[in-house]
C-alpha positions as semicolon CSV with decimal commas, in nm:
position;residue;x (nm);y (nm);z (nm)
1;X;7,148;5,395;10,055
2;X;6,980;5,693;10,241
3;X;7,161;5,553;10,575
4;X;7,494;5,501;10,399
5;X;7,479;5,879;10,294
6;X;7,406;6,004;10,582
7;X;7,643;5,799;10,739
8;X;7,918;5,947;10,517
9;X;7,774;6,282;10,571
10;X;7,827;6,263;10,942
11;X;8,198;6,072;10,937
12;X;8,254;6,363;10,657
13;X;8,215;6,650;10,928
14;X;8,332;6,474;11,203
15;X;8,706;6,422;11,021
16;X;8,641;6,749;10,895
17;X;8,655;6,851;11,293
18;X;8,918;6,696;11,378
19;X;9,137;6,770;11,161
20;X;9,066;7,108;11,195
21;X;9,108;7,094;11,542
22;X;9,402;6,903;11,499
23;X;9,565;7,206;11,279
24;X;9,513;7,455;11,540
25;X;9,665;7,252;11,774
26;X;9,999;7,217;11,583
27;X;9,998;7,558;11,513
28;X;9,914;7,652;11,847
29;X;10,176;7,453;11,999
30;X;10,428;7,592;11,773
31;X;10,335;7,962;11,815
32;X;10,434;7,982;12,191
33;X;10,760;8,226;12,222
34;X;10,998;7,889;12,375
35;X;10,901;7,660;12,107
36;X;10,987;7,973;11,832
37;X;11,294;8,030;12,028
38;X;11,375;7,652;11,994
39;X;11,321;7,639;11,617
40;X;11,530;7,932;11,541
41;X;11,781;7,850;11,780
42;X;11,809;7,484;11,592
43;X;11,868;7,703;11,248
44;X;11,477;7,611;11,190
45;X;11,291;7,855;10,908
46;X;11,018;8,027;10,999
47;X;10,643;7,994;10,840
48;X;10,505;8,420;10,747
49;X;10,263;8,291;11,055
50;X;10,542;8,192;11,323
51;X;10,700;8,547;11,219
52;X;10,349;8,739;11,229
53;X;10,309;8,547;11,564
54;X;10,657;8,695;11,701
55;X;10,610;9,067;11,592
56;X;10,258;9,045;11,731
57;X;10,402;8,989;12,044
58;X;10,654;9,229;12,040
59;X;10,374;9,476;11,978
60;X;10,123;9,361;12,221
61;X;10,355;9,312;12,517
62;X;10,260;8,960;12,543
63;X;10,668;8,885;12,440
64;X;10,869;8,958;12,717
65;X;11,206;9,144;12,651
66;X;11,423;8,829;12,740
67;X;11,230;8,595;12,512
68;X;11,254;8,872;12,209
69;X;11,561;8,886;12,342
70;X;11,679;8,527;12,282
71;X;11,505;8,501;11,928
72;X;11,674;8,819;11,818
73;X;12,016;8,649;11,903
74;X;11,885;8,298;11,768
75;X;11,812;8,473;11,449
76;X;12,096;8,684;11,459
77;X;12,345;8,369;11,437
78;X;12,153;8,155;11,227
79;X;12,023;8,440;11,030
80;X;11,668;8,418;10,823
81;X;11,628;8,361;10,448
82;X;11,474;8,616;10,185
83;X;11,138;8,464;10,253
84;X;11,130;8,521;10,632
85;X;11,322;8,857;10,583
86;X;11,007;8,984;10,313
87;X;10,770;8,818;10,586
88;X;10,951;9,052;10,869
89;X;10,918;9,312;10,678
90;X;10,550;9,274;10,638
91;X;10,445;9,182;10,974
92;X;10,647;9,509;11,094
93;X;10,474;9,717;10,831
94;X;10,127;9,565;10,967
95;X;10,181;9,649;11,310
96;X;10,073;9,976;11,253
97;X;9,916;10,239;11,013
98;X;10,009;10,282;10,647
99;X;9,945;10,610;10,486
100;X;9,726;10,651;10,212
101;X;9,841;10,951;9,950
102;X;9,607;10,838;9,624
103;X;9,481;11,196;9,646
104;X;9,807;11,313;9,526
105;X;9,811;11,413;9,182
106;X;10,186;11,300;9,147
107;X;10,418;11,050;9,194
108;X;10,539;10,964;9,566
109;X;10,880;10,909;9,664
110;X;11,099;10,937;9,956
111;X;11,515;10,856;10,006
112;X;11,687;10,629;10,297
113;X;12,040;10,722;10,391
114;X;12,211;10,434;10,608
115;X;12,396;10,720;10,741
116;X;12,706;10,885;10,779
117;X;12,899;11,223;10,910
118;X;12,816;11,550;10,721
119;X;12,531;11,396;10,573
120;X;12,293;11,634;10,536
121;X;12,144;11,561;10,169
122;X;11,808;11,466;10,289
123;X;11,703;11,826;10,336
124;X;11,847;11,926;9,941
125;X;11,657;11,631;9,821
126;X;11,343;11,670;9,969
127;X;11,341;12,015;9,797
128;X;11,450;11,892;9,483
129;X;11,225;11,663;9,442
130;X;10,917;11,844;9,537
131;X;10,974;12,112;9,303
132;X;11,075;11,876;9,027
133;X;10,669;11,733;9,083
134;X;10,762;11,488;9,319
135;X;10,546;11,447;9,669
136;X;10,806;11,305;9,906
137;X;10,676;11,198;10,297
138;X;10,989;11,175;10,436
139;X;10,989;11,020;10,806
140;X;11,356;11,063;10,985
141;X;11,523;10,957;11,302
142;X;11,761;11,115;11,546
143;X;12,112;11,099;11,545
144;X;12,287;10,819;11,783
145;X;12,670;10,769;11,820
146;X;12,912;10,900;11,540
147;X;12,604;10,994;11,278
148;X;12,380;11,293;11,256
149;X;12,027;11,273;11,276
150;X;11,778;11,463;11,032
151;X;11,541;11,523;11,291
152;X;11,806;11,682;11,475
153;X;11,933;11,886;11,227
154;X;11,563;12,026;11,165
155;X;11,541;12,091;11,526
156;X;11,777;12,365;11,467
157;X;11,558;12,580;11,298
158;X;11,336;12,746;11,595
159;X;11,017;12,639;11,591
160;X;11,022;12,375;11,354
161;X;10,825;12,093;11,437
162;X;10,905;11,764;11,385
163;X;10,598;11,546;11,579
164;X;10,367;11,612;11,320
165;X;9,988;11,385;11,336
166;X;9,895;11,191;11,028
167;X;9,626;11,450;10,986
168;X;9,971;11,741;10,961
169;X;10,161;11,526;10,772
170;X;9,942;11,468;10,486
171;X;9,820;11,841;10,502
172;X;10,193;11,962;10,521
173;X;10,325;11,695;10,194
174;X;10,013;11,861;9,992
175;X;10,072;12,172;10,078
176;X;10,450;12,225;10,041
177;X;10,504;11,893;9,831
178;X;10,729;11,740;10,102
179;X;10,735;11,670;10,489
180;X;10,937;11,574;10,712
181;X;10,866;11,397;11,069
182;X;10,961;11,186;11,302
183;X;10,810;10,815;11,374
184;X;10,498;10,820;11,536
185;X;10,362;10,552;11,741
186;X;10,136;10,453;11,446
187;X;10,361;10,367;11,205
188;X;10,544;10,000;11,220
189;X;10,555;10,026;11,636
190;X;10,712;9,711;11,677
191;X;10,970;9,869;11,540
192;X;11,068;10,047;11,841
193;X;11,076;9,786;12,061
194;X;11,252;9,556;11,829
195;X;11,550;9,830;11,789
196;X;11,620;9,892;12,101
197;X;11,665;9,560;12,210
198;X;11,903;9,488;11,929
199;X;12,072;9,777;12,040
200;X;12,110;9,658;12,415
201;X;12,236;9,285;12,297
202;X;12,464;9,359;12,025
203;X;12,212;9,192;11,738
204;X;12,205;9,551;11,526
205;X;12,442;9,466;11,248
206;X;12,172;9,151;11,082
207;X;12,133;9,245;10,731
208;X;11,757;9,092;10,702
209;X;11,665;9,219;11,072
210;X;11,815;9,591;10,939
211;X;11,619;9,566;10,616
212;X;11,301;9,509;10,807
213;X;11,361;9,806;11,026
214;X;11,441;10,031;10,759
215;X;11,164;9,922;10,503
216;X;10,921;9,882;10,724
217;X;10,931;10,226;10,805
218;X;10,953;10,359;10,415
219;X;10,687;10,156;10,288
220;X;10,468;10,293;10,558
221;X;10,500;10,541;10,333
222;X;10,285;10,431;10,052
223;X;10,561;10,543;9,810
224;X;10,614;10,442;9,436
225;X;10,950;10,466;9,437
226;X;11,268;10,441;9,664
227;X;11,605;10,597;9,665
228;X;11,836;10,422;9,910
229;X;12,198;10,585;10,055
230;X;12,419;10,277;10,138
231;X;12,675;10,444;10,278
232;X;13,072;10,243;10,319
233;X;13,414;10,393;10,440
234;X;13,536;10,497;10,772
235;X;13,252;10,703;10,890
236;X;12,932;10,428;10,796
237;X;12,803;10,140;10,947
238;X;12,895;9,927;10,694
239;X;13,245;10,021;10,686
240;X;13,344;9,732;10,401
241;X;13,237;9,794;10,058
242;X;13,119;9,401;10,029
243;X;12,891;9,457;10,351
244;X;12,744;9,752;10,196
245;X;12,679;9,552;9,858
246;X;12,513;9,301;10,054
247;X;12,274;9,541;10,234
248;X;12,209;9,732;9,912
249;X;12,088;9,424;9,723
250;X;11,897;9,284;10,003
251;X;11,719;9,630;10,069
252;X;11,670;9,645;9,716
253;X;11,475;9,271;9,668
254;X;11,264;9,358;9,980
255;X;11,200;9,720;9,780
256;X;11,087;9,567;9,476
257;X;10,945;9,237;9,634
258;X;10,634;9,496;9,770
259;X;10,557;9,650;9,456
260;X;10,833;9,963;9,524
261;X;11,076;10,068;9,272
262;X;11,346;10,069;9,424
263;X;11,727;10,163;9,351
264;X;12,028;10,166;9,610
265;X;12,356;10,347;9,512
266;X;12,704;10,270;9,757
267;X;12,865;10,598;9,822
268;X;13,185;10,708;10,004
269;X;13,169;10,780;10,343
270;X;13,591;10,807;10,401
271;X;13,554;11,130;10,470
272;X;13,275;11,375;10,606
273;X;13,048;11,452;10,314
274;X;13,028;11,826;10,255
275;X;13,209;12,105;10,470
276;X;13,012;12,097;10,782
277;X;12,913;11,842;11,055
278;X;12,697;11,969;11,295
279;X;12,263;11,988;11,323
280;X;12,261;12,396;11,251
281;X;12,625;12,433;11,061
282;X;12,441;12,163;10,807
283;X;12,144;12,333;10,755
284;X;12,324;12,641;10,744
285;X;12,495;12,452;10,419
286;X;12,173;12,310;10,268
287;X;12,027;12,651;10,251
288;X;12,363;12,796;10,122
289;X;12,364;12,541;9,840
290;X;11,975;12,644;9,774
291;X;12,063;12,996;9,724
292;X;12,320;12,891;9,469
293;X;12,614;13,040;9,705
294;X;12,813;12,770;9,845
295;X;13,236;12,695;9,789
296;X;13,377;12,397;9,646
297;X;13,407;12,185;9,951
298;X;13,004;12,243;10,020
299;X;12,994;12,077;9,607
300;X;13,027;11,661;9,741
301;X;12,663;11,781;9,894
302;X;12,529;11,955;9,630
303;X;12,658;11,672;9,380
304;X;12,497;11,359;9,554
305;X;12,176;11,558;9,627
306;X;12,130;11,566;9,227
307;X;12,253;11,223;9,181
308;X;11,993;11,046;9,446
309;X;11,653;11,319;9,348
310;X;11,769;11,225;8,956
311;X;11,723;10,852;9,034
312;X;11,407;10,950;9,190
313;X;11,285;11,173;8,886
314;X;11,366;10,842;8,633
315;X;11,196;10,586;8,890
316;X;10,915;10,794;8,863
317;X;10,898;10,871;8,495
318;X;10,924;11,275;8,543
319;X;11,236;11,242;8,323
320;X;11,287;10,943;8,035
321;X;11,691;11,004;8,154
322;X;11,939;11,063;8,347
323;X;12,076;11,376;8,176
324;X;11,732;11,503;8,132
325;X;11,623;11,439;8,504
326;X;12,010;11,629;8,575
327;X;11,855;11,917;8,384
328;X;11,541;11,939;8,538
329;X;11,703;11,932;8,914
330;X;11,991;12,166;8,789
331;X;11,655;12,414;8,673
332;X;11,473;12,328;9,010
333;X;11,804;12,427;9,204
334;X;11,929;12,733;8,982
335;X;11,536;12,884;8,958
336;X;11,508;12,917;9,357
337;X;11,224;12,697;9,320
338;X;11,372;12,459;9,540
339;X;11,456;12,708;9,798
340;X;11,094;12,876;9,786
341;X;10,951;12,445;9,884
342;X;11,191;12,468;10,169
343;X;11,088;12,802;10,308
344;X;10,705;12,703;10,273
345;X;10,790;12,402;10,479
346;X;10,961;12,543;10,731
347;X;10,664;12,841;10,751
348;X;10,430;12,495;10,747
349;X;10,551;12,306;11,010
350;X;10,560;12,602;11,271
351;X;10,982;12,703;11,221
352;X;11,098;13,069;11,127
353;X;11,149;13,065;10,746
354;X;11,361;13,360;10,759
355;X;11,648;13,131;10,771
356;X;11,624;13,102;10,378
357;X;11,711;13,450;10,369
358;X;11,966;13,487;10,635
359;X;12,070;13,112;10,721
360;X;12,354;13,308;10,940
361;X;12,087;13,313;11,236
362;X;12,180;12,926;11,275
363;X;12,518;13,001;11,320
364;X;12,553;13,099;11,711
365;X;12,820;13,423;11,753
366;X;12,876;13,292;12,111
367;X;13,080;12,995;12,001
368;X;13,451;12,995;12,060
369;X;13,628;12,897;11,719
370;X;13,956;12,695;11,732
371;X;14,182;12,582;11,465
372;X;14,295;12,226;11,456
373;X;14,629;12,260;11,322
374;X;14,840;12,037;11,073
375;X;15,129;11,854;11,266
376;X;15,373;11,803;10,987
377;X;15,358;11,862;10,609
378;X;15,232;11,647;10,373
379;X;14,902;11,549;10,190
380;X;14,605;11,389;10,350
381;X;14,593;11,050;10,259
382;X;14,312;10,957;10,481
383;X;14,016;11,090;10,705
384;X;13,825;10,919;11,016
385;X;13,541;11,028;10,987
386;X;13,363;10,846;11,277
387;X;13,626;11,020;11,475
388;X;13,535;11,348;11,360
389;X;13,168;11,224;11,436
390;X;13,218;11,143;11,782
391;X;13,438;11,430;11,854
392;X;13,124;11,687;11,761
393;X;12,901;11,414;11,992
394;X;13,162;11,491;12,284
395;X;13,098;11,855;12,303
396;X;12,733;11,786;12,277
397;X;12,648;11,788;11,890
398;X;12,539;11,452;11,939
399;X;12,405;11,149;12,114
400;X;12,585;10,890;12,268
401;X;12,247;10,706;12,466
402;X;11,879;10,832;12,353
403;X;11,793;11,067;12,648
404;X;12,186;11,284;12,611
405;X;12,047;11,639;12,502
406;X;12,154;11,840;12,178
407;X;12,320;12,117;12,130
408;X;12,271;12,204;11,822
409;X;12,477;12,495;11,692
410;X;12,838;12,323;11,821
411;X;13,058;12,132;11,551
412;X;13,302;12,136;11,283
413;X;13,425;12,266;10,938
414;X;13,644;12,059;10,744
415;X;13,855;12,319;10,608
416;X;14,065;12,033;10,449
417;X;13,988;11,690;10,249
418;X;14,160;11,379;10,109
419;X;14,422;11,472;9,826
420;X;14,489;11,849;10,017
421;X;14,834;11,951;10,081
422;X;14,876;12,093;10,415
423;X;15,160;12,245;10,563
424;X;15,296;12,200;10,973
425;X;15,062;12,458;11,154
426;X;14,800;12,470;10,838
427;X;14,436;12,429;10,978
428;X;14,277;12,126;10,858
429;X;13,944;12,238;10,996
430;X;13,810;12,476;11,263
431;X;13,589;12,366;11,573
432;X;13,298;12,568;11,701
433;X;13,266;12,474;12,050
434;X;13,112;12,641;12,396
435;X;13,439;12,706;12,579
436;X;13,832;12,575;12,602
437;X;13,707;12,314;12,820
438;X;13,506;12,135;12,516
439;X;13,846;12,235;12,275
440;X;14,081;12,063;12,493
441;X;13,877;11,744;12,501
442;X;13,847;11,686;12,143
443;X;14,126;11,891;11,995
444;X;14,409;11,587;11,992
445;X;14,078;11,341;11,826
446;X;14,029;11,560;11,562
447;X;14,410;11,628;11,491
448;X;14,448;11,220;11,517
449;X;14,207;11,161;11,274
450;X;14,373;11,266;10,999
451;X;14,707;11,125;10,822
452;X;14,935;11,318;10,660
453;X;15,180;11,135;10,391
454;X;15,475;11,239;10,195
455;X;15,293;11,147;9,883
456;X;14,963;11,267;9,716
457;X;14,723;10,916;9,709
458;X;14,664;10,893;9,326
459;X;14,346;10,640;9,381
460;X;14,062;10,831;9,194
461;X;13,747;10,974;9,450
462;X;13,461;10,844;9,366
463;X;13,141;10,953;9,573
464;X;12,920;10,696;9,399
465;X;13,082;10,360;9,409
466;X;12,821;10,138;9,253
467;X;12,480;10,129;9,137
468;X;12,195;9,860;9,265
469;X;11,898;9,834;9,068
């Protein structure tokens, strides 16, 4: 019996062994960049490990570009389920550092706008919320085509500065209740890498690859709640209402699947969103709207500010309502409050803060202002506003490859919006530009982007389509 035992106790460890050894073998021969290629390419599904395995390399160079290259396209076509999407998500949120607010004595927040032209709300918000009790670390790109970047926008204020340390950051969100940076190399890196090379093969429009770069990103954050922007219409990446739907619900899933609340609301993007478009002409409207002196076509702005930092106030239990959290922002807004957060974060992260006061010091005198005139009478019946993006990119107001420089006081006033009747010669909005050079080379885009039609369009605006929860 003793022998037998013992006999059993050795076989017992030795199959142990081997098939041990034999399970790092499959998984070793699986987790080599051709064989993950392979799989995906096949429409295979992908373990959380074969995923961890792929953004690992992507982070640690041992991927070269072709090979992420080739998976980005496999996956692109054959696409990847809610499980590997989640799993994506994770591994890109593990690449880096997460940030750690339980110090706070508040809730934490933050809002993701898909983007758009005009869109400036993430400035309003920011000081909404904070005021309303919210902490909101709020980390924003750069503009790139036909949309505006926050970071650019910011920019515009001198001295404001926007590549703040983790050490800054946290300091700055106590401090003033929000901040607002750019992406350092610490958080989700793989990112980066990952973006750019969907970029340079045509793989950026994959619903589960854009949800892991977006939400990778915000739950960096260490937020309890999220507010996301799906933007549809002429000017937005998702330019059909269905596409948007489908992004908002799978950005929502991946939200909630980590422990976020999360909400996504589809808005109109048909037309610019506010009056101006253009880094310092929208701050120069933020501020305007803070100090409780704006004009009607600033309100669209003003109006899905309160919507999106109301969602936040609910999420986050400040307010047991929407009408009550609508009160509470309306009192944030109407006390200054608001305005006083923005001014201490501007002071905080090294800008002049004397912009609150006077936000005419963003507006440059030097610019040469030219009407862009109505060709016929009529009403507008519709607005491209990607065309009115790209036309303030042109003359410099934006980016057309990462390294193109900013100049950040040129764009445009919509002086006109859908519905407006406009007679032959009327200006449907005026251009701030550097000289007649820069006029002549946008001045027929702009005018084209408009229609004019003999009848008024009767279709009721609505600047929140739909609600995602």
């Amino acid at each position: 019996m003793p022998n037998e035992r013992r006999f059993e106790k050795i076989f017992s460890k030795y199959f142990a062994e081997v098939m041990w050894s034999k399970e790092v073998l499959i998984k070793l021969s699986v987790m080599n960049p051709q064989d993950l290629i392979r799989k995906k390419r096949d429409n295979g599904r992908f373990s959380p490990d074969e995923i961890k395995e792929f953004v690992n390399g992507v982070s640690d160079g041992s991927w070269s570009d072709y090979q992420i290259a080739a998976l980005l396209m496999a996956m692109f076509i054959n696409g990847l389920n809610l499980r590997e999407q989640n799993a994506l998500t994770e591994a890109m949120l593990n690449s880096g550092k997460t940030f750690d607010f339980s110090d706070l004595d508040g809730p934490v927040a933050d809002k993701h706008s898909t983007g758009g032209v005009g869109d400036k709300t993430s400035i309003l918000i920011a000081s909404l919320a904070a005021a309303c009790g919210v902490f909101v670390p709020m980390i924003s790109g750069r503009g790139l085509g036909h949309t505006g970047g926050t970071l650019d926008k910011l920019e515009s204020i001198d001295g404001y500065n926007i590549d703040l340390s983790t050490d800054e950051f946290h300091k700055t969100l106590k401090k003033c209740g929000f901040a607002m940076s750019g992406q350092t190399v610490d958080i989700a890196p793989a990112d980066k890498r990952l973006y750019s090379l969907r970029d340079a093969t045509s793989t950026i429009e994959s619903v589960p690859m854009i949800v892991g770069s977006i939400m990778s990103k915000k739950l960096a954050e260490g937020l309890n709640a999220l507010v996301l922007d799906v933007k549809t219409g002429s000017g937005a990446f998702m330019k059909q209402e269905r596409d948007a739907r489908k992004l908002a619900r799978a950005l929502v899933r991946t939200g909630k699947a980590f422990g976020v609340k999360t909400e996504a609301l589809i808005t109109d993007m048909n037309q610019p969103l506010g009056k101006f478009v253009g880094n310092s002409l929208e701050i120069f409207e933020c501020i305007k709207i803070l100090q409780n002196d704006f004009d009607k076509l600033m309100k669209p702005t003003l109006d899905l500010s309160v919507e999106l930092t109301s969602r936040i106030l609910t999420m986050t239990r400040i307010a047991s309502s929407a009408k009550a959290a609508k009160a509470i922002v309306k009192n944030a807004l109407e006390s200054g409050k608001a305005l006083e957060l923005l001014k201490l974060n501007i002071k905080q992260q090294g800008g002049n803060a004397k912009v609150c006061d006077k936000p005419e010091m963003l507006c440059d005198k030097g610019l040469l202002e030219v009407k862009v005139k109505s060709p016929e009478t009529g009403f507008i019946t519709e607005i491209d506003a990607a065309e009115i993006g790209k036309a303030v990119a042109m003359i410099g107001g934006g980016r057309f490859v990462p390294s193109d420089k900013i100049d950040h006081f040129v764009g445009y006033a919509c002086d006109s919006k859908i519905g407006s009747r406009v007679t032959v010669h009327e200006p449907l909005g005026t251009l701030y530009c550097r000289n007649e050079g820069q006029a002549a080379k946008v001045l027929a885009k702009l005018q084209m982007a408009y229609k004019i039609g003999l009848e008024k369009n009767v279709r009721k605006f609505e600047l929140v389509k739909e609600v995602i929860s």
